[in-house]
N, C-alpha and C positions, 0 to 999 in steps of 0.2 A: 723591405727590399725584394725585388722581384729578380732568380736569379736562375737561371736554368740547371735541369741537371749532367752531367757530366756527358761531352760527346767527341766523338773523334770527327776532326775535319780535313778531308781530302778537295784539292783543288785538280778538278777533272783536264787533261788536256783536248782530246776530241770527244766526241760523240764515242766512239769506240771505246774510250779509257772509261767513262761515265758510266757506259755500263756496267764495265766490268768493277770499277767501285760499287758500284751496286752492288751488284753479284757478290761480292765480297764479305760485305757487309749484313748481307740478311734483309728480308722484307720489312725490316721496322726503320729501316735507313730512311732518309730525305734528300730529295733533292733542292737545290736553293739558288735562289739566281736574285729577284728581289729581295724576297723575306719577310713581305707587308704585312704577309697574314701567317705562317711561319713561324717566323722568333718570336711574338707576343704570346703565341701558343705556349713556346716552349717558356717564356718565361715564366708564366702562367703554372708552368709544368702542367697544362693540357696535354701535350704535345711531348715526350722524351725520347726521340729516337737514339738510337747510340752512334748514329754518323751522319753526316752532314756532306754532301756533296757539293760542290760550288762549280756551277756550269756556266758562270761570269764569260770565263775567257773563250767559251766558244763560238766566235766570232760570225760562223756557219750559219747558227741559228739567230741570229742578229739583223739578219736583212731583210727588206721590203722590195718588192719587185713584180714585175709583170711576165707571165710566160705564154704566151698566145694569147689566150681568151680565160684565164686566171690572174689571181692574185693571191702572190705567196706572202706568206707574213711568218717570219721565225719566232720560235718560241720565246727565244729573250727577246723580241722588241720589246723597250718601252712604250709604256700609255703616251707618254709624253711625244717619242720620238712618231709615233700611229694620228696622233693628232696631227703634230706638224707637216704629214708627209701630203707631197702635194697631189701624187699619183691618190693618195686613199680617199684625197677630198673632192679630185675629180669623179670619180666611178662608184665611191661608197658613200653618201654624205652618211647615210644610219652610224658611221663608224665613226669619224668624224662628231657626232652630234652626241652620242654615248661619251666617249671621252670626254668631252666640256664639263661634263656632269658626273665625273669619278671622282671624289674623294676631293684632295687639293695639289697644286702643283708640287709638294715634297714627296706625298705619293707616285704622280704621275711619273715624277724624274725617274724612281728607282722601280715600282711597282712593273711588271711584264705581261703579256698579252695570253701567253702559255700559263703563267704561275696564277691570272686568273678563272681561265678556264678550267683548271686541274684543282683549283680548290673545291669546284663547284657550290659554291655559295647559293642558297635558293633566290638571294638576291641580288644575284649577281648581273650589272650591265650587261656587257659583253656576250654574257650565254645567249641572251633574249635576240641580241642584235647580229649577234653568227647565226642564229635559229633561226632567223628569218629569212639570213641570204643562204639558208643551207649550204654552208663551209662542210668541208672533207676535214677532218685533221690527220693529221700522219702519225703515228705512232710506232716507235722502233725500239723492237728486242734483241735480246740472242738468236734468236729466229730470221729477224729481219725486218722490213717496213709493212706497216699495215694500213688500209686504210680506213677510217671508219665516218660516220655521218654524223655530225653535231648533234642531230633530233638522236641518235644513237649513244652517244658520247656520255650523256648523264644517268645515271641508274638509281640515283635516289640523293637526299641530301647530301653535301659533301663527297658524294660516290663517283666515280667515274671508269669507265670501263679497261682504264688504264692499271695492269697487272704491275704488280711488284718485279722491278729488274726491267720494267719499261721508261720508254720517257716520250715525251710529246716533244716533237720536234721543229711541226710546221703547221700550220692552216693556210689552206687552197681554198680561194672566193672565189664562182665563177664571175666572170665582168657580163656582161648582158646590158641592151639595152632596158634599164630600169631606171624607176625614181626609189627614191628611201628617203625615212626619216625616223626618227626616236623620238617620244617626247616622258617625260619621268617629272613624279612631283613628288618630292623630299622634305624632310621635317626642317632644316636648316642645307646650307648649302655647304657640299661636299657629303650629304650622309649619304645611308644606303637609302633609296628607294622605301616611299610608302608605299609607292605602283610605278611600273613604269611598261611601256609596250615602243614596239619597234614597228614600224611595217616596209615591204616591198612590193612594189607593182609593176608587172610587165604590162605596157598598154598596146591593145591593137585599134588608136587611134581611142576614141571615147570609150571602148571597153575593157575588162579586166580580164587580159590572158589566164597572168597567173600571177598569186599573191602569198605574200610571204608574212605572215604575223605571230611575233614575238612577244611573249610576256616572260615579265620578271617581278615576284615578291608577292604573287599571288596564288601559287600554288598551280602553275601551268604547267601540265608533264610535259618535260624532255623542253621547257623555259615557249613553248609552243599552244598556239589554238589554231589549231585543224579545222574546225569545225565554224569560224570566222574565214576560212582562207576558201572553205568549201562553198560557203554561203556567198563567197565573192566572182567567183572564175565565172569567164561568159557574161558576166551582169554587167551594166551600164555604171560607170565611174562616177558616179554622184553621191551629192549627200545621203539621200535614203539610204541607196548601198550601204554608205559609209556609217552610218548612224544604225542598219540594221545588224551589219558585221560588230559594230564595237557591242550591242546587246546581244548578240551571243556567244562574243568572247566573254561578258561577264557573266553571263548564265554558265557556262563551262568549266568557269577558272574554280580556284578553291582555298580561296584565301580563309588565315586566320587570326583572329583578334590578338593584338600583341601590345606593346608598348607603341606603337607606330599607330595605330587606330586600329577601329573594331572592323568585324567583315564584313557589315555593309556598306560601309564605307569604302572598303579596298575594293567592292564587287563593283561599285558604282564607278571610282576611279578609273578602274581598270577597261569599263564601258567607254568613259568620254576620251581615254590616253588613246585608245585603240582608234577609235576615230579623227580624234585629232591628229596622228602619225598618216592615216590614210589620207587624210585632207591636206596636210602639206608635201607628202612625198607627191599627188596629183600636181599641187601649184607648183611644183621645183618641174614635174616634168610639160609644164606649160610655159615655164619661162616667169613665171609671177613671180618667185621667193626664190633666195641662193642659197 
């Protein structure tokens, strides 16, 4: 029997009570809202915090919305309720397209947009696909809001620049004329990623303004290849391009042999995913693919 050890459970009323449950409590505390990745920890007894906050009821952080030329996304949105939304599927398909391919719809219904950012899983969807659109996330202490840059946001596996007695509250997209898309290949469906890559493309007509390329589960610092997105800006939006960007995302990345496959394999993946994200986020912004 799998059974956790002993913890105290406070139900946070705002953002303001939250933290000061924190605070309360001591830096070994947790916050909880899904609990997808969470309470298997702790049943595990990976994971023994001595309190448990539940930021369910904070309604604040729940919403999806548009505020000029942004796109806010609260911490506790659902996967599920990010997929459905219709604004995310107009202006972000990458987001959209990630979600289809999270886990399964029991996950999706309970799992949050925040709680997987904050885990920072190195295989984590979502990291790869807010890297791409370089999202802001918001972060709020006793101090007060902060802002910090997604490419910013991860400091190593599991790590995140999110201090004890803080909490992640919001991610800001900007909206921009762009195309996006995701594409990921998995050992069965709903798992983590073998590879997955994300891309964004500003287009100034046939060329590449500016581009946005995400990697996930291959060892990309900060879920990011630079160094594909460098190789693209100013160039002509075609295959070569496309095909030359995904060979030096996988020259860059730094995957490693695992249960999932060995690294040349993920290196090789992670080539063709890179390219094929760039080739369909071109045709969505041609009118060829929805």
């Amino acid at each position: 029997m799998q059974v956790p050890a002993t913890f105290q459970y406070e139900k946070a009323a705002s953002v303001a009570d939250a933290l000061a449950l924190l605070a309360r409590y001591g830096p070994e505390a947790r916050v909880v809202a899904g609990g997808q990745s969470l309470l298997p920890m702790m049943k595990l007894r990976m994971a023994e915090p001595p309190a448990l906050v539940d930021i369910n009821g904070l309604t604040e952080l729940a919403r999806i919305s548009v505020a000029g030329d942004e796109l806010s996304i609260g911490a506790i949105v659902r996967h599920a309720e990010l997929l459905a939304s219709p604004v995310v599927g107009e202006h972000l398909p990458i987001l959209r397209d990630a979600e289809r391919l999270i886990a399964d719809p029991i996950v999706r219904n309970r799992g949050t947009v925040g709680g997987s950012l904050c885990q920072a899983d190195p295989s984590e969807d979502l990291s790869a696909a807010f890297a791409a659109l370089r999202a802001v996330l918001v972060v709020e202490g006793a101090g007060g809001r902060r802002n910090v840059a997604v490419r910013q946001f991860f400091t190593g596996p599991y790590e995140t620049v999110v201090e004890p007695g803080e909490l992640l509250v919001e991610i800001r997209v900007p909206i921009r004329s762009h195309a996006s898309a995701y594409q990921k290949v998995e050992r069965r469906v709903g798992d983590w990623p073998v590879a997955a890559a994300g891309a964004v493309l500003e287009l100034d007509r046939d060329r590449v303004r500016e581009a946005g390329i995400g990697l996930t589960a291959v060892g990309a610092a900060g879920f990011v290849s630079a160094e594909a997105e460098d190789v693209l800006r100013g160039r002509p939006a075609d295959e070569e391009q496309f095909a030359e960007a995904g060979r030096i995302a996988a020259q860059h990345c730094n995957p490693v042999s695992d249960q999932r496959g060995p690294e040349d394999y993920k290196r090789h993946l992670a080539g063709v995913l890179v390219t094929r994200a760039l080739r369909k986020a071109t045709a969505r912004s041609r009118g060829e693919e929805a």
